[in-house]
Residue, then its C-alpha position, 0 to 999 in steps of 0.5 A: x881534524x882528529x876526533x877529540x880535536x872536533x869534540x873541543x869546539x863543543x866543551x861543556x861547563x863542568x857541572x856545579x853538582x859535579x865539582x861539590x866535595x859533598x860525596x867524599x867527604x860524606x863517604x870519609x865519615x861513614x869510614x870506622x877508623x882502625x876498626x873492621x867495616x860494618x857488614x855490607x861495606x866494603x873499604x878499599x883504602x890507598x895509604x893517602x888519605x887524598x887518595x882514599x878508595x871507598x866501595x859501599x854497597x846500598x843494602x847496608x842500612x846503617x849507613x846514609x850513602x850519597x844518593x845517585x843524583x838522576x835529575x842532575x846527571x840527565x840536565x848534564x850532558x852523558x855519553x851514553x854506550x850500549x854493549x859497553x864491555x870494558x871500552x875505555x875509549x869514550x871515556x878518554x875521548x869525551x873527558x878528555x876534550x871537556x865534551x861531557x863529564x858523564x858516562x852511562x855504560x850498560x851490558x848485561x855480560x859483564x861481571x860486577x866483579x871485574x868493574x868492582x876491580x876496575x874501580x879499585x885500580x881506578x880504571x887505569x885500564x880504561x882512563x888512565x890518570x884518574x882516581x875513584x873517590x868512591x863507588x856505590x851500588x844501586x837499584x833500580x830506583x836509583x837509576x831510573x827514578x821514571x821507572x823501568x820500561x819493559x819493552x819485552x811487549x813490544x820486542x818479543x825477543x829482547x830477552x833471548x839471551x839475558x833478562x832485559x831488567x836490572x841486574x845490578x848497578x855502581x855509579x862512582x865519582x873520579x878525580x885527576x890525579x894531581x900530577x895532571x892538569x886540565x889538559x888531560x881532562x876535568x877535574x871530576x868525571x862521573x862513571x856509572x856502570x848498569x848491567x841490563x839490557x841496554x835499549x831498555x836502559x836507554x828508553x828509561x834513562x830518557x823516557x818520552x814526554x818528562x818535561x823540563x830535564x835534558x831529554x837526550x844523551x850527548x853522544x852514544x856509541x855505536x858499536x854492533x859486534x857480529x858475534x851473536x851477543x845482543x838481541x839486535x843492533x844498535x847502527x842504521x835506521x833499522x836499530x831498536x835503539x834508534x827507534x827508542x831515541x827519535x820516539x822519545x825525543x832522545x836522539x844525541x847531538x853526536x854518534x861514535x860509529x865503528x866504522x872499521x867493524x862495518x855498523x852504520x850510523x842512524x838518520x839523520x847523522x853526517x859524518x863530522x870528520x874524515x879521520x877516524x881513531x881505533x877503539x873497541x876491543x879489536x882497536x876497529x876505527x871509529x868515526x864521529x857523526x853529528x846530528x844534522x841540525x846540529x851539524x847546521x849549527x855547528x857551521x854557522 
């Protein structure tokens, strides 16, 4: 059984929110035809109008921007990778087997400048057949309306090599392209990029004891890259991010682990399928695990 094979017998409901053409057509009207954008608003448009590219930055006060709907996206389900870099692999996988429709992806080394690019080839790069129909800058509020957690008083080497907060952040809505169809994935995917320390993005996106919201993530990846650029690991029982995840209440039902490159997947997990799949920057395989009692669930 291939991966996305194992992740179609769990397809999610497309996210009403999701599929509202509130946000572009909201972005379409803060456009000034044939005139030059206001300052702090960028315009990157395509010669078709269904296929108009619209990057505005939230520090332009004039103009009412959608705002980045939290509450919502965390009832959804959200692929969530930590030490994103520019892996479009989970995009493909997740989107492409109905799995999950939301990604969240965090890393404090990668210039705002090259996902602004990404975005504006509509990450051809990293989901081929989908269109960006707008991307916004944000803040802290916006990402983390529970507040960020500073975990520097519990960790006293997590900022060793970066500042752990929020650097900056741009969350964008993507669209298939019409010459798609449902097979290559949904409709619309949500995309959202967070340059900051990822275990402290974790920690505040599903902060302990918030009540009604979906408390975890679908799937995260798990990916430790050996080269010295994280302040500590993300496989094994041993991982701040694994600790984070079951204080929390905020384990995922699915681990993505690259096995090829030797991290280890957290407690409590089986691996769902012997196949595994290349992905990753060096293309190292990479194995599903499922949370064990929803591996009980998923056999009955």
């Amino acid at each position: 059984m291939s991966l996305n094979d194992a992740l179609k017998q769990d397809k999610e409901i497309p996210p009403a929110w999701l599929e509202n053409a509130f946000w572009l057509e909201s972005a379409s009207k803060n456009r000034k035809a044939g005139t030059d954008p206001e300052p702090g608003f960028t315009a990157a448009l395509s010669g078709e109008a269904a296929c108009k590219r619209i990057f505005l930055k939230a520090e332009s006060k004039n103009i009412p921007l959608p705002e980045f709907p939290a509450r919502e996206i965390m009832r959804s389900r959200v692929v969530f990778y930590p030490g994103a870099g520019t892996d479009g692999q989970p995009l493909g996988l997740f989107s492409g087997s109905h799995s999950a429709h939301c990604f969240i992806y965090a890393d404090y080394s990668v210039k705002k400048s090259e996902i602004v690019k990404q975005l504006g080839e509509n990450l051809i790069e990293l989901r081929k057949g989908y269109r960006t129909l707008f991307v916004i800058e944000g803040g802290e509020k916006d990402f983390f309306p529970e507040g960020w957690e500073d975990l520097r008083g519990t960790y006293s080497d997590i900022d060793q090599f970066r500042a752990p907060e929020l650097q900056w952040g741009l969350w964008a809505v993507l669209e298939r392209g019409p010459e798609y169809d449902n097979s290559h994935g949904p409709k619309r995917i949500l995309f959202c990029y967070l340059c900051c320390d990822a275990v402290s993005a974790f920690a505040s996106l599903w902060p302990k004891g918030k009540g009604k919201r979906r408390t975890s993530p679908y799937g995260v990846i798990i990916e430790d890259s050996g080269f010295g650029t994280n302040w500590a690991v993300f496989g094994s029982g041993k991982s701040q991010l694994y600790k984070i995840g079951a204080r929390n209440h905020a384990l995922p039902d699915w681990l993505l682990v690259a096995v090829g490159r030797g991290a280890q997947p957290w407690p409590g997990y089986s691996r769902f399928s012997d196949e595994s799949e290349p992905g990753g920057r060096d293309g190292a395989q990479r194995a599903l695990y499922l949370r064990d009692d929803s591996l009980l669930k998923a056999k009955q």
